[in-house]
Chimera marker file (.cmm) of the C-alpha trace (Angstrom):
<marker_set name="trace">
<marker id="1" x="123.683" y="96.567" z="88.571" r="1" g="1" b="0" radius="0.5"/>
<marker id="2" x="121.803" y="99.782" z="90.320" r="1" g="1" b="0" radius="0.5"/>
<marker id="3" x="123.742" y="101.979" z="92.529" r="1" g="1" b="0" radius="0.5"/>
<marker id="4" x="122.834" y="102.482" z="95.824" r="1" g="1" b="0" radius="0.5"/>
<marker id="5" x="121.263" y="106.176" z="95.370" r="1" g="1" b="0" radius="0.5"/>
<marker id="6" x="118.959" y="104.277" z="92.363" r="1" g="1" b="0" radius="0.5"/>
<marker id="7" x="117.076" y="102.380" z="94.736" r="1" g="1" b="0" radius="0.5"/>
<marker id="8" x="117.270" y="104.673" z="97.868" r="1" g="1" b="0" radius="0.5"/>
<marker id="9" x="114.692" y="106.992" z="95.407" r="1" g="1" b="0" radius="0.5"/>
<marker id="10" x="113.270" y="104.626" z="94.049" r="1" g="1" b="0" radius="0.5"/>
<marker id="11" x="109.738" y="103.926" z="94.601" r="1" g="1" b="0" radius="0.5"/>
<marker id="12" x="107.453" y="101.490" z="94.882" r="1" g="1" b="0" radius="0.5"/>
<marker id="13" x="103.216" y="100.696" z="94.561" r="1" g="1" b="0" radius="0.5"/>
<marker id="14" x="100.648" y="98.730" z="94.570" r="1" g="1" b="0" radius="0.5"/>
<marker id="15" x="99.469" y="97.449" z="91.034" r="1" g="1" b="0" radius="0.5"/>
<marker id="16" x="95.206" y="96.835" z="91.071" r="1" g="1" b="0" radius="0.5"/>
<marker id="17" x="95.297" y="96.809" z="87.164" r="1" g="1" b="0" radius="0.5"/>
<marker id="18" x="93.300" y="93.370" z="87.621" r="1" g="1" b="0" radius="0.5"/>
<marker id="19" x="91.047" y="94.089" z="89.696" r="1" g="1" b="0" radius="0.5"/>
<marker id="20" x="87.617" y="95.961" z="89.716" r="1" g="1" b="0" radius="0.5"/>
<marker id="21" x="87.093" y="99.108" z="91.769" r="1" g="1" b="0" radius="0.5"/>
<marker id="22" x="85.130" y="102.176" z="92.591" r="1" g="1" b="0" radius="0.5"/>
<marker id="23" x="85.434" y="105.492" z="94.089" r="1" g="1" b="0" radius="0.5"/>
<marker id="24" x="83.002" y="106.280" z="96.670" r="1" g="1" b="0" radius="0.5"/>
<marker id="25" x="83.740" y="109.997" z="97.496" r="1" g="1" b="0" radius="0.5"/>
<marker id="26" x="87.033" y="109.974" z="99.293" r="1" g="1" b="0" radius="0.5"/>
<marker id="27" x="87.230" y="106.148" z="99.416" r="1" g="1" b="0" radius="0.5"/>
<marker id="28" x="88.107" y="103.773" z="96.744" r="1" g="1" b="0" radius="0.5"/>
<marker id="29" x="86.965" y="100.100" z="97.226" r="1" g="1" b="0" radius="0.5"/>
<marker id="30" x="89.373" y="97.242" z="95.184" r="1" g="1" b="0" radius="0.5"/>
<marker id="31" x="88.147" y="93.951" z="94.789" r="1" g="1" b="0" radius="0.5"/>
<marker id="32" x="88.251" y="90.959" z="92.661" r="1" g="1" b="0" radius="0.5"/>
<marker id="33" x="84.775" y="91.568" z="91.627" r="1" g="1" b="0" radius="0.5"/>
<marker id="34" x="81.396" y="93.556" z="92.679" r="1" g="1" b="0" radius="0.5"/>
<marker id="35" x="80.000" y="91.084" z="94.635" r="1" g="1" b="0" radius="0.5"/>
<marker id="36" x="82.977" y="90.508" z="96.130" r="1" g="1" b="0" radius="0.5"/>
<marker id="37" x="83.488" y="94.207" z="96.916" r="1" g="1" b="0" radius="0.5"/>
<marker id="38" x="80.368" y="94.591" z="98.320" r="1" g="1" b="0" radius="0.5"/>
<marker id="39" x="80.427" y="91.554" z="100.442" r="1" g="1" b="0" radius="0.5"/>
<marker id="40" x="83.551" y="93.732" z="102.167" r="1" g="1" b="0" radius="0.5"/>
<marker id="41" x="86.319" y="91.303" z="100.477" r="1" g="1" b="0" radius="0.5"/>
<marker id="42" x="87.847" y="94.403" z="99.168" r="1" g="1" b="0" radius="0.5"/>
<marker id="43" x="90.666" y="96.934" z="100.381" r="1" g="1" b="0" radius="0.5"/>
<marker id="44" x="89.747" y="100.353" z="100.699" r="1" g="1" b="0" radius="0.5"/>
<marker id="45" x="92.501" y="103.220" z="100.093" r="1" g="1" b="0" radius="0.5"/>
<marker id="46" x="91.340" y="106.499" z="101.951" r="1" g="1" b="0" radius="0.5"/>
<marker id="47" x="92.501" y="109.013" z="99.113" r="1" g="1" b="0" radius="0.5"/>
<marker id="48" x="94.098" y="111.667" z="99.051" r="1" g="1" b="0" radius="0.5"/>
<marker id="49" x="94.666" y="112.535" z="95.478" r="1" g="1" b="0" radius="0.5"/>
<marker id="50" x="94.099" y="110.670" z="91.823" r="1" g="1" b="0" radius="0.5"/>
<marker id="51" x="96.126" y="111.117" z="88.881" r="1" g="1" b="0" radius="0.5"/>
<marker id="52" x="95.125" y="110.109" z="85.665" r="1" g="1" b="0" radius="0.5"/>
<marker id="53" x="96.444" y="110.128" z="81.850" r="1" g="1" b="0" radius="0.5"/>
<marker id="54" x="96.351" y="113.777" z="80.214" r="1" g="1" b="0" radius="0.5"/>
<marker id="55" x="95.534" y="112.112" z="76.692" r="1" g="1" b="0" radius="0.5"/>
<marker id="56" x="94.155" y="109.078" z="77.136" r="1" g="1" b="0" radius="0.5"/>
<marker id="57" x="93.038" y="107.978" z="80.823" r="1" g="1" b="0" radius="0.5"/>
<marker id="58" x="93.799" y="104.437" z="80.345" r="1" g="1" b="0" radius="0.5"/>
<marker id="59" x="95.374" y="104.300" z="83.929" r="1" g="1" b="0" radius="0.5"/>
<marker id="60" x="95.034" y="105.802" z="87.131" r="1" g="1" b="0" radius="0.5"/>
<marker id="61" x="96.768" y="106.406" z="89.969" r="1" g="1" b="0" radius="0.5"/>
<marker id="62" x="95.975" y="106.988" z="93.473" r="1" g="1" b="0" radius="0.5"/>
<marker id="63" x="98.073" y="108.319" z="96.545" r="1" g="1" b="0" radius="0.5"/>
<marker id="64" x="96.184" y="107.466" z="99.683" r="1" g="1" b="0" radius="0.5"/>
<marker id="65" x="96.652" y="109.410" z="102.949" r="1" g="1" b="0" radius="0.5"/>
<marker id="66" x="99.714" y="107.538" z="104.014" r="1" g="1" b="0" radius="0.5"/>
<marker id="67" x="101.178" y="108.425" z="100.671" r="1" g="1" b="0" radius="0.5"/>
<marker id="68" x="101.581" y="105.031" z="99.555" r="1" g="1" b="0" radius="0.5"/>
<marker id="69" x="100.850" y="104.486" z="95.483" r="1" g="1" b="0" radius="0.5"/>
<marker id="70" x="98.010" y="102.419" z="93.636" r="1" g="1" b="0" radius="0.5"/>
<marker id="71" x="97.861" y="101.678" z="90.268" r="1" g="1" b="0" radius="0.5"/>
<marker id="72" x="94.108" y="101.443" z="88.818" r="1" g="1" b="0" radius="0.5"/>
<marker id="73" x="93.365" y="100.633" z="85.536" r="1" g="1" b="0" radius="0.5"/>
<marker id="74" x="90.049" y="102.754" z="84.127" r="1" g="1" b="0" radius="0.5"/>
<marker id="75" x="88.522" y="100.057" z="82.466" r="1" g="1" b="0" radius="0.5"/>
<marker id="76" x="87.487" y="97.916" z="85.603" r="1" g="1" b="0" radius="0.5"/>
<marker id="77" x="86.216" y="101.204" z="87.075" r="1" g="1" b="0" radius="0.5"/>
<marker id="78" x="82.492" y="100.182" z="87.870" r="1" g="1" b="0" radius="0.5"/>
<marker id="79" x="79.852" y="102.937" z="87.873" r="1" g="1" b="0" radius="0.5"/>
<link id1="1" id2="2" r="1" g="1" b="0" radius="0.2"/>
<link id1="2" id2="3" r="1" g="1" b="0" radius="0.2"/>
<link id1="3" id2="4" r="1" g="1" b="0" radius="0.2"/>
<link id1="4" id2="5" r="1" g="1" b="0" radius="0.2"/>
<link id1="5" id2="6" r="1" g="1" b="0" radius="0.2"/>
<link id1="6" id2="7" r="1" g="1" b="0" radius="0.2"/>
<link id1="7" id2="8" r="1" g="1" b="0" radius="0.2"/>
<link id1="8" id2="9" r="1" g="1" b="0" radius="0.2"/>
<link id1="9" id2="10" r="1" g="1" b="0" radius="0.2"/>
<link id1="10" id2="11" r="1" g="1" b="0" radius="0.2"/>
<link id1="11" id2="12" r="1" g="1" b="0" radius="0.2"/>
<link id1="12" id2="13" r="1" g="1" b="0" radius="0.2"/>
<link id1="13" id2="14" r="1" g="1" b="0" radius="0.2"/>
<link id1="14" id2="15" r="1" g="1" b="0" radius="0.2"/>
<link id1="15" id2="16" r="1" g="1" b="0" radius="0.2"/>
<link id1="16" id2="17" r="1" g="1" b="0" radius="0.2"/>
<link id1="17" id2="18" r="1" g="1" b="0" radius="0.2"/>
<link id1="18" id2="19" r="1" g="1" b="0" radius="0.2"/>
<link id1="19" id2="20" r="1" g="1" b="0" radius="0.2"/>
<link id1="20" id2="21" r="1" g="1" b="0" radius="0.2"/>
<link id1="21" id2="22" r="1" g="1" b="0" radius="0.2"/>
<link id1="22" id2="23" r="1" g="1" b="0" radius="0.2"/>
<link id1="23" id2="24" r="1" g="1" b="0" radius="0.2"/>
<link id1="24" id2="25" r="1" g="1" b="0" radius="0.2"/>
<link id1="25" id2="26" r="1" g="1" b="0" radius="0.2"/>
<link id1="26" id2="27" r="1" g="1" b="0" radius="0.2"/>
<link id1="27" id2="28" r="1" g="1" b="0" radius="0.2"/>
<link id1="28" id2="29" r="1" g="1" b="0" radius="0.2"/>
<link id1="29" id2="30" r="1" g="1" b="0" radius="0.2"/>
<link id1="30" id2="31" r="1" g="1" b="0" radius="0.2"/>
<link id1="31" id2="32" r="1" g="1" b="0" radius="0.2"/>
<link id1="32" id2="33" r="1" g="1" b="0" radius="0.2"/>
<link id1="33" id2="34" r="1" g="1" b="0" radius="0.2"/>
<link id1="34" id2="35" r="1" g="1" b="0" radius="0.2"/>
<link id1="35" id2="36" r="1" g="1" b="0" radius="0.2"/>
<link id1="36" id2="37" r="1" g="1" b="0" radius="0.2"/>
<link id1="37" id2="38" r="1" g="1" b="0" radius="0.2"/>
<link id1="38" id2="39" r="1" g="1" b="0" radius="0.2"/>
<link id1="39" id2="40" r="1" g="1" b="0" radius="0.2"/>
<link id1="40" id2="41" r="1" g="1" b="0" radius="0.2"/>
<link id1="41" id2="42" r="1" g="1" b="0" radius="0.2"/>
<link id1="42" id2="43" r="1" g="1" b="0" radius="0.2"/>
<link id1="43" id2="44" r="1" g="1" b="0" radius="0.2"/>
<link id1="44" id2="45" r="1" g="1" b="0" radius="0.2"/>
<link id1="45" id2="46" r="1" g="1" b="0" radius="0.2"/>
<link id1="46" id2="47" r="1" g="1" b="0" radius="0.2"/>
<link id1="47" id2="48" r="1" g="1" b="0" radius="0.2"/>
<link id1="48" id2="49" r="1" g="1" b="0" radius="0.2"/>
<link id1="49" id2="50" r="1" g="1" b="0" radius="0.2"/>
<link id1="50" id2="51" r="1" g="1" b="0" radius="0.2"/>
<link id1="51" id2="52" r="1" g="1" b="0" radius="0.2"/>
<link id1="52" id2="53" r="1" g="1" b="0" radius="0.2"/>
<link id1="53" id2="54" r="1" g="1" b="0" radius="0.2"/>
<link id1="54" id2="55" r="1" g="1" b="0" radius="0.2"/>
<link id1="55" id2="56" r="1" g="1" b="0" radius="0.2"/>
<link id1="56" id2="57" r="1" g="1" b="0" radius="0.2"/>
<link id1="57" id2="58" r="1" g="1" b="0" radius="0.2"/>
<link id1="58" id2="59" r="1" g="1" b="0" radius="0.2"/>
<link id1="59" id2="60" r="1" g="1" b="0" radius="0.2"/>
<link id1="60" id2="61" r="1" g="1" b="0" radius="0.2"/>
<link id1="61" id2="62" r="1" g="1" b="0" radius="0.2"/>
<link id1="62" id2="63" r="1" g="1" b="0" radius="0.2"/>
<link id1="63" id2="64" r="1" g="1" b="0" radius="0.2"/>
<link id1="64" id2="65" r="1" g="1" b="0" radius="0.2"/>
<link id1="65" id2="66" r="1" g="1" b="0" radius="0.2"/>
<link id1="66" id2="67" r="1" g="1" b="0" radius="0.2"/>
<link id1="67" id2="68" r="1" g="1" b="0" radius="0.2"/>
<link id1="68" id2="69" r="1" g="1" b="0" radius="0.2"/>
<link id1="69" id2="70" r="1" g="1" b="0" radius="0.2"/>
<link id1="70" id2="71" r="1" g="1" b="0" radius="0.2"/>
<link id1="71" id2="72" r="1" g="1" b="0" radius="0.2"/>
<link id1="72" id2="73" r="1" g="1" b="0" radius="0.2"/>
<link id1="73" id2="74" r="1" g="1" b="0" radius="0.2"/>
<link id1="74" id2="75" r="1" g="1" b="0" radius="0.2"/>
<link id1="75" id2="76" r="1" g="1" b="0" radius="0.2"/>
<link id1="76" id2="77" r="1" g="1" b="0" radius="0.2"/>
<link id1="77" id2="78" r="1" g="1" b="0" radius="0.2"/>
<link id1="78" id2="79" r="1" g="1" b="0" radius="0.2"/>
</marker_set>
């Protein structure tokens, strides 16, 4: 059982490893797929920093404005 201090720091985020994105300047766009993100059936973090693997950049993560968390995963980046 967690203590109450555990999950008072604990945080929490949203996990996009499933779905495709791509960064459009300041904006990323998720979606299930391309058309689908360019038909606007996507959500779009406004970010404000990305953080990414020092060896191997198999994952990233985004912090958008509001400081909330997104996990990306680099291989459904589209380009």
């Amino acid at each position: 059982m967690r203590n109450k201090t555990e999950t008072e720091n604990e945080k929490t985020f949203s996990d996009f490893t499933n779905k495709s994105w791509f960064k459009d300047g300041d904006i990323i766009k998720v979606g299930d797929s391309f058309p689908d993100i360019m038909k606007g059936g996507c959500e779009t973090i406004e970010v404000k920093e990305v953080l990414s693997g020092e060896q191997y950049r198999t994952w990233k993560i985004a912090i958008d404005k509001e400081g909330k968390i997104h996990l990306l995963k680099s291989s459904r980046e589209l380009r």
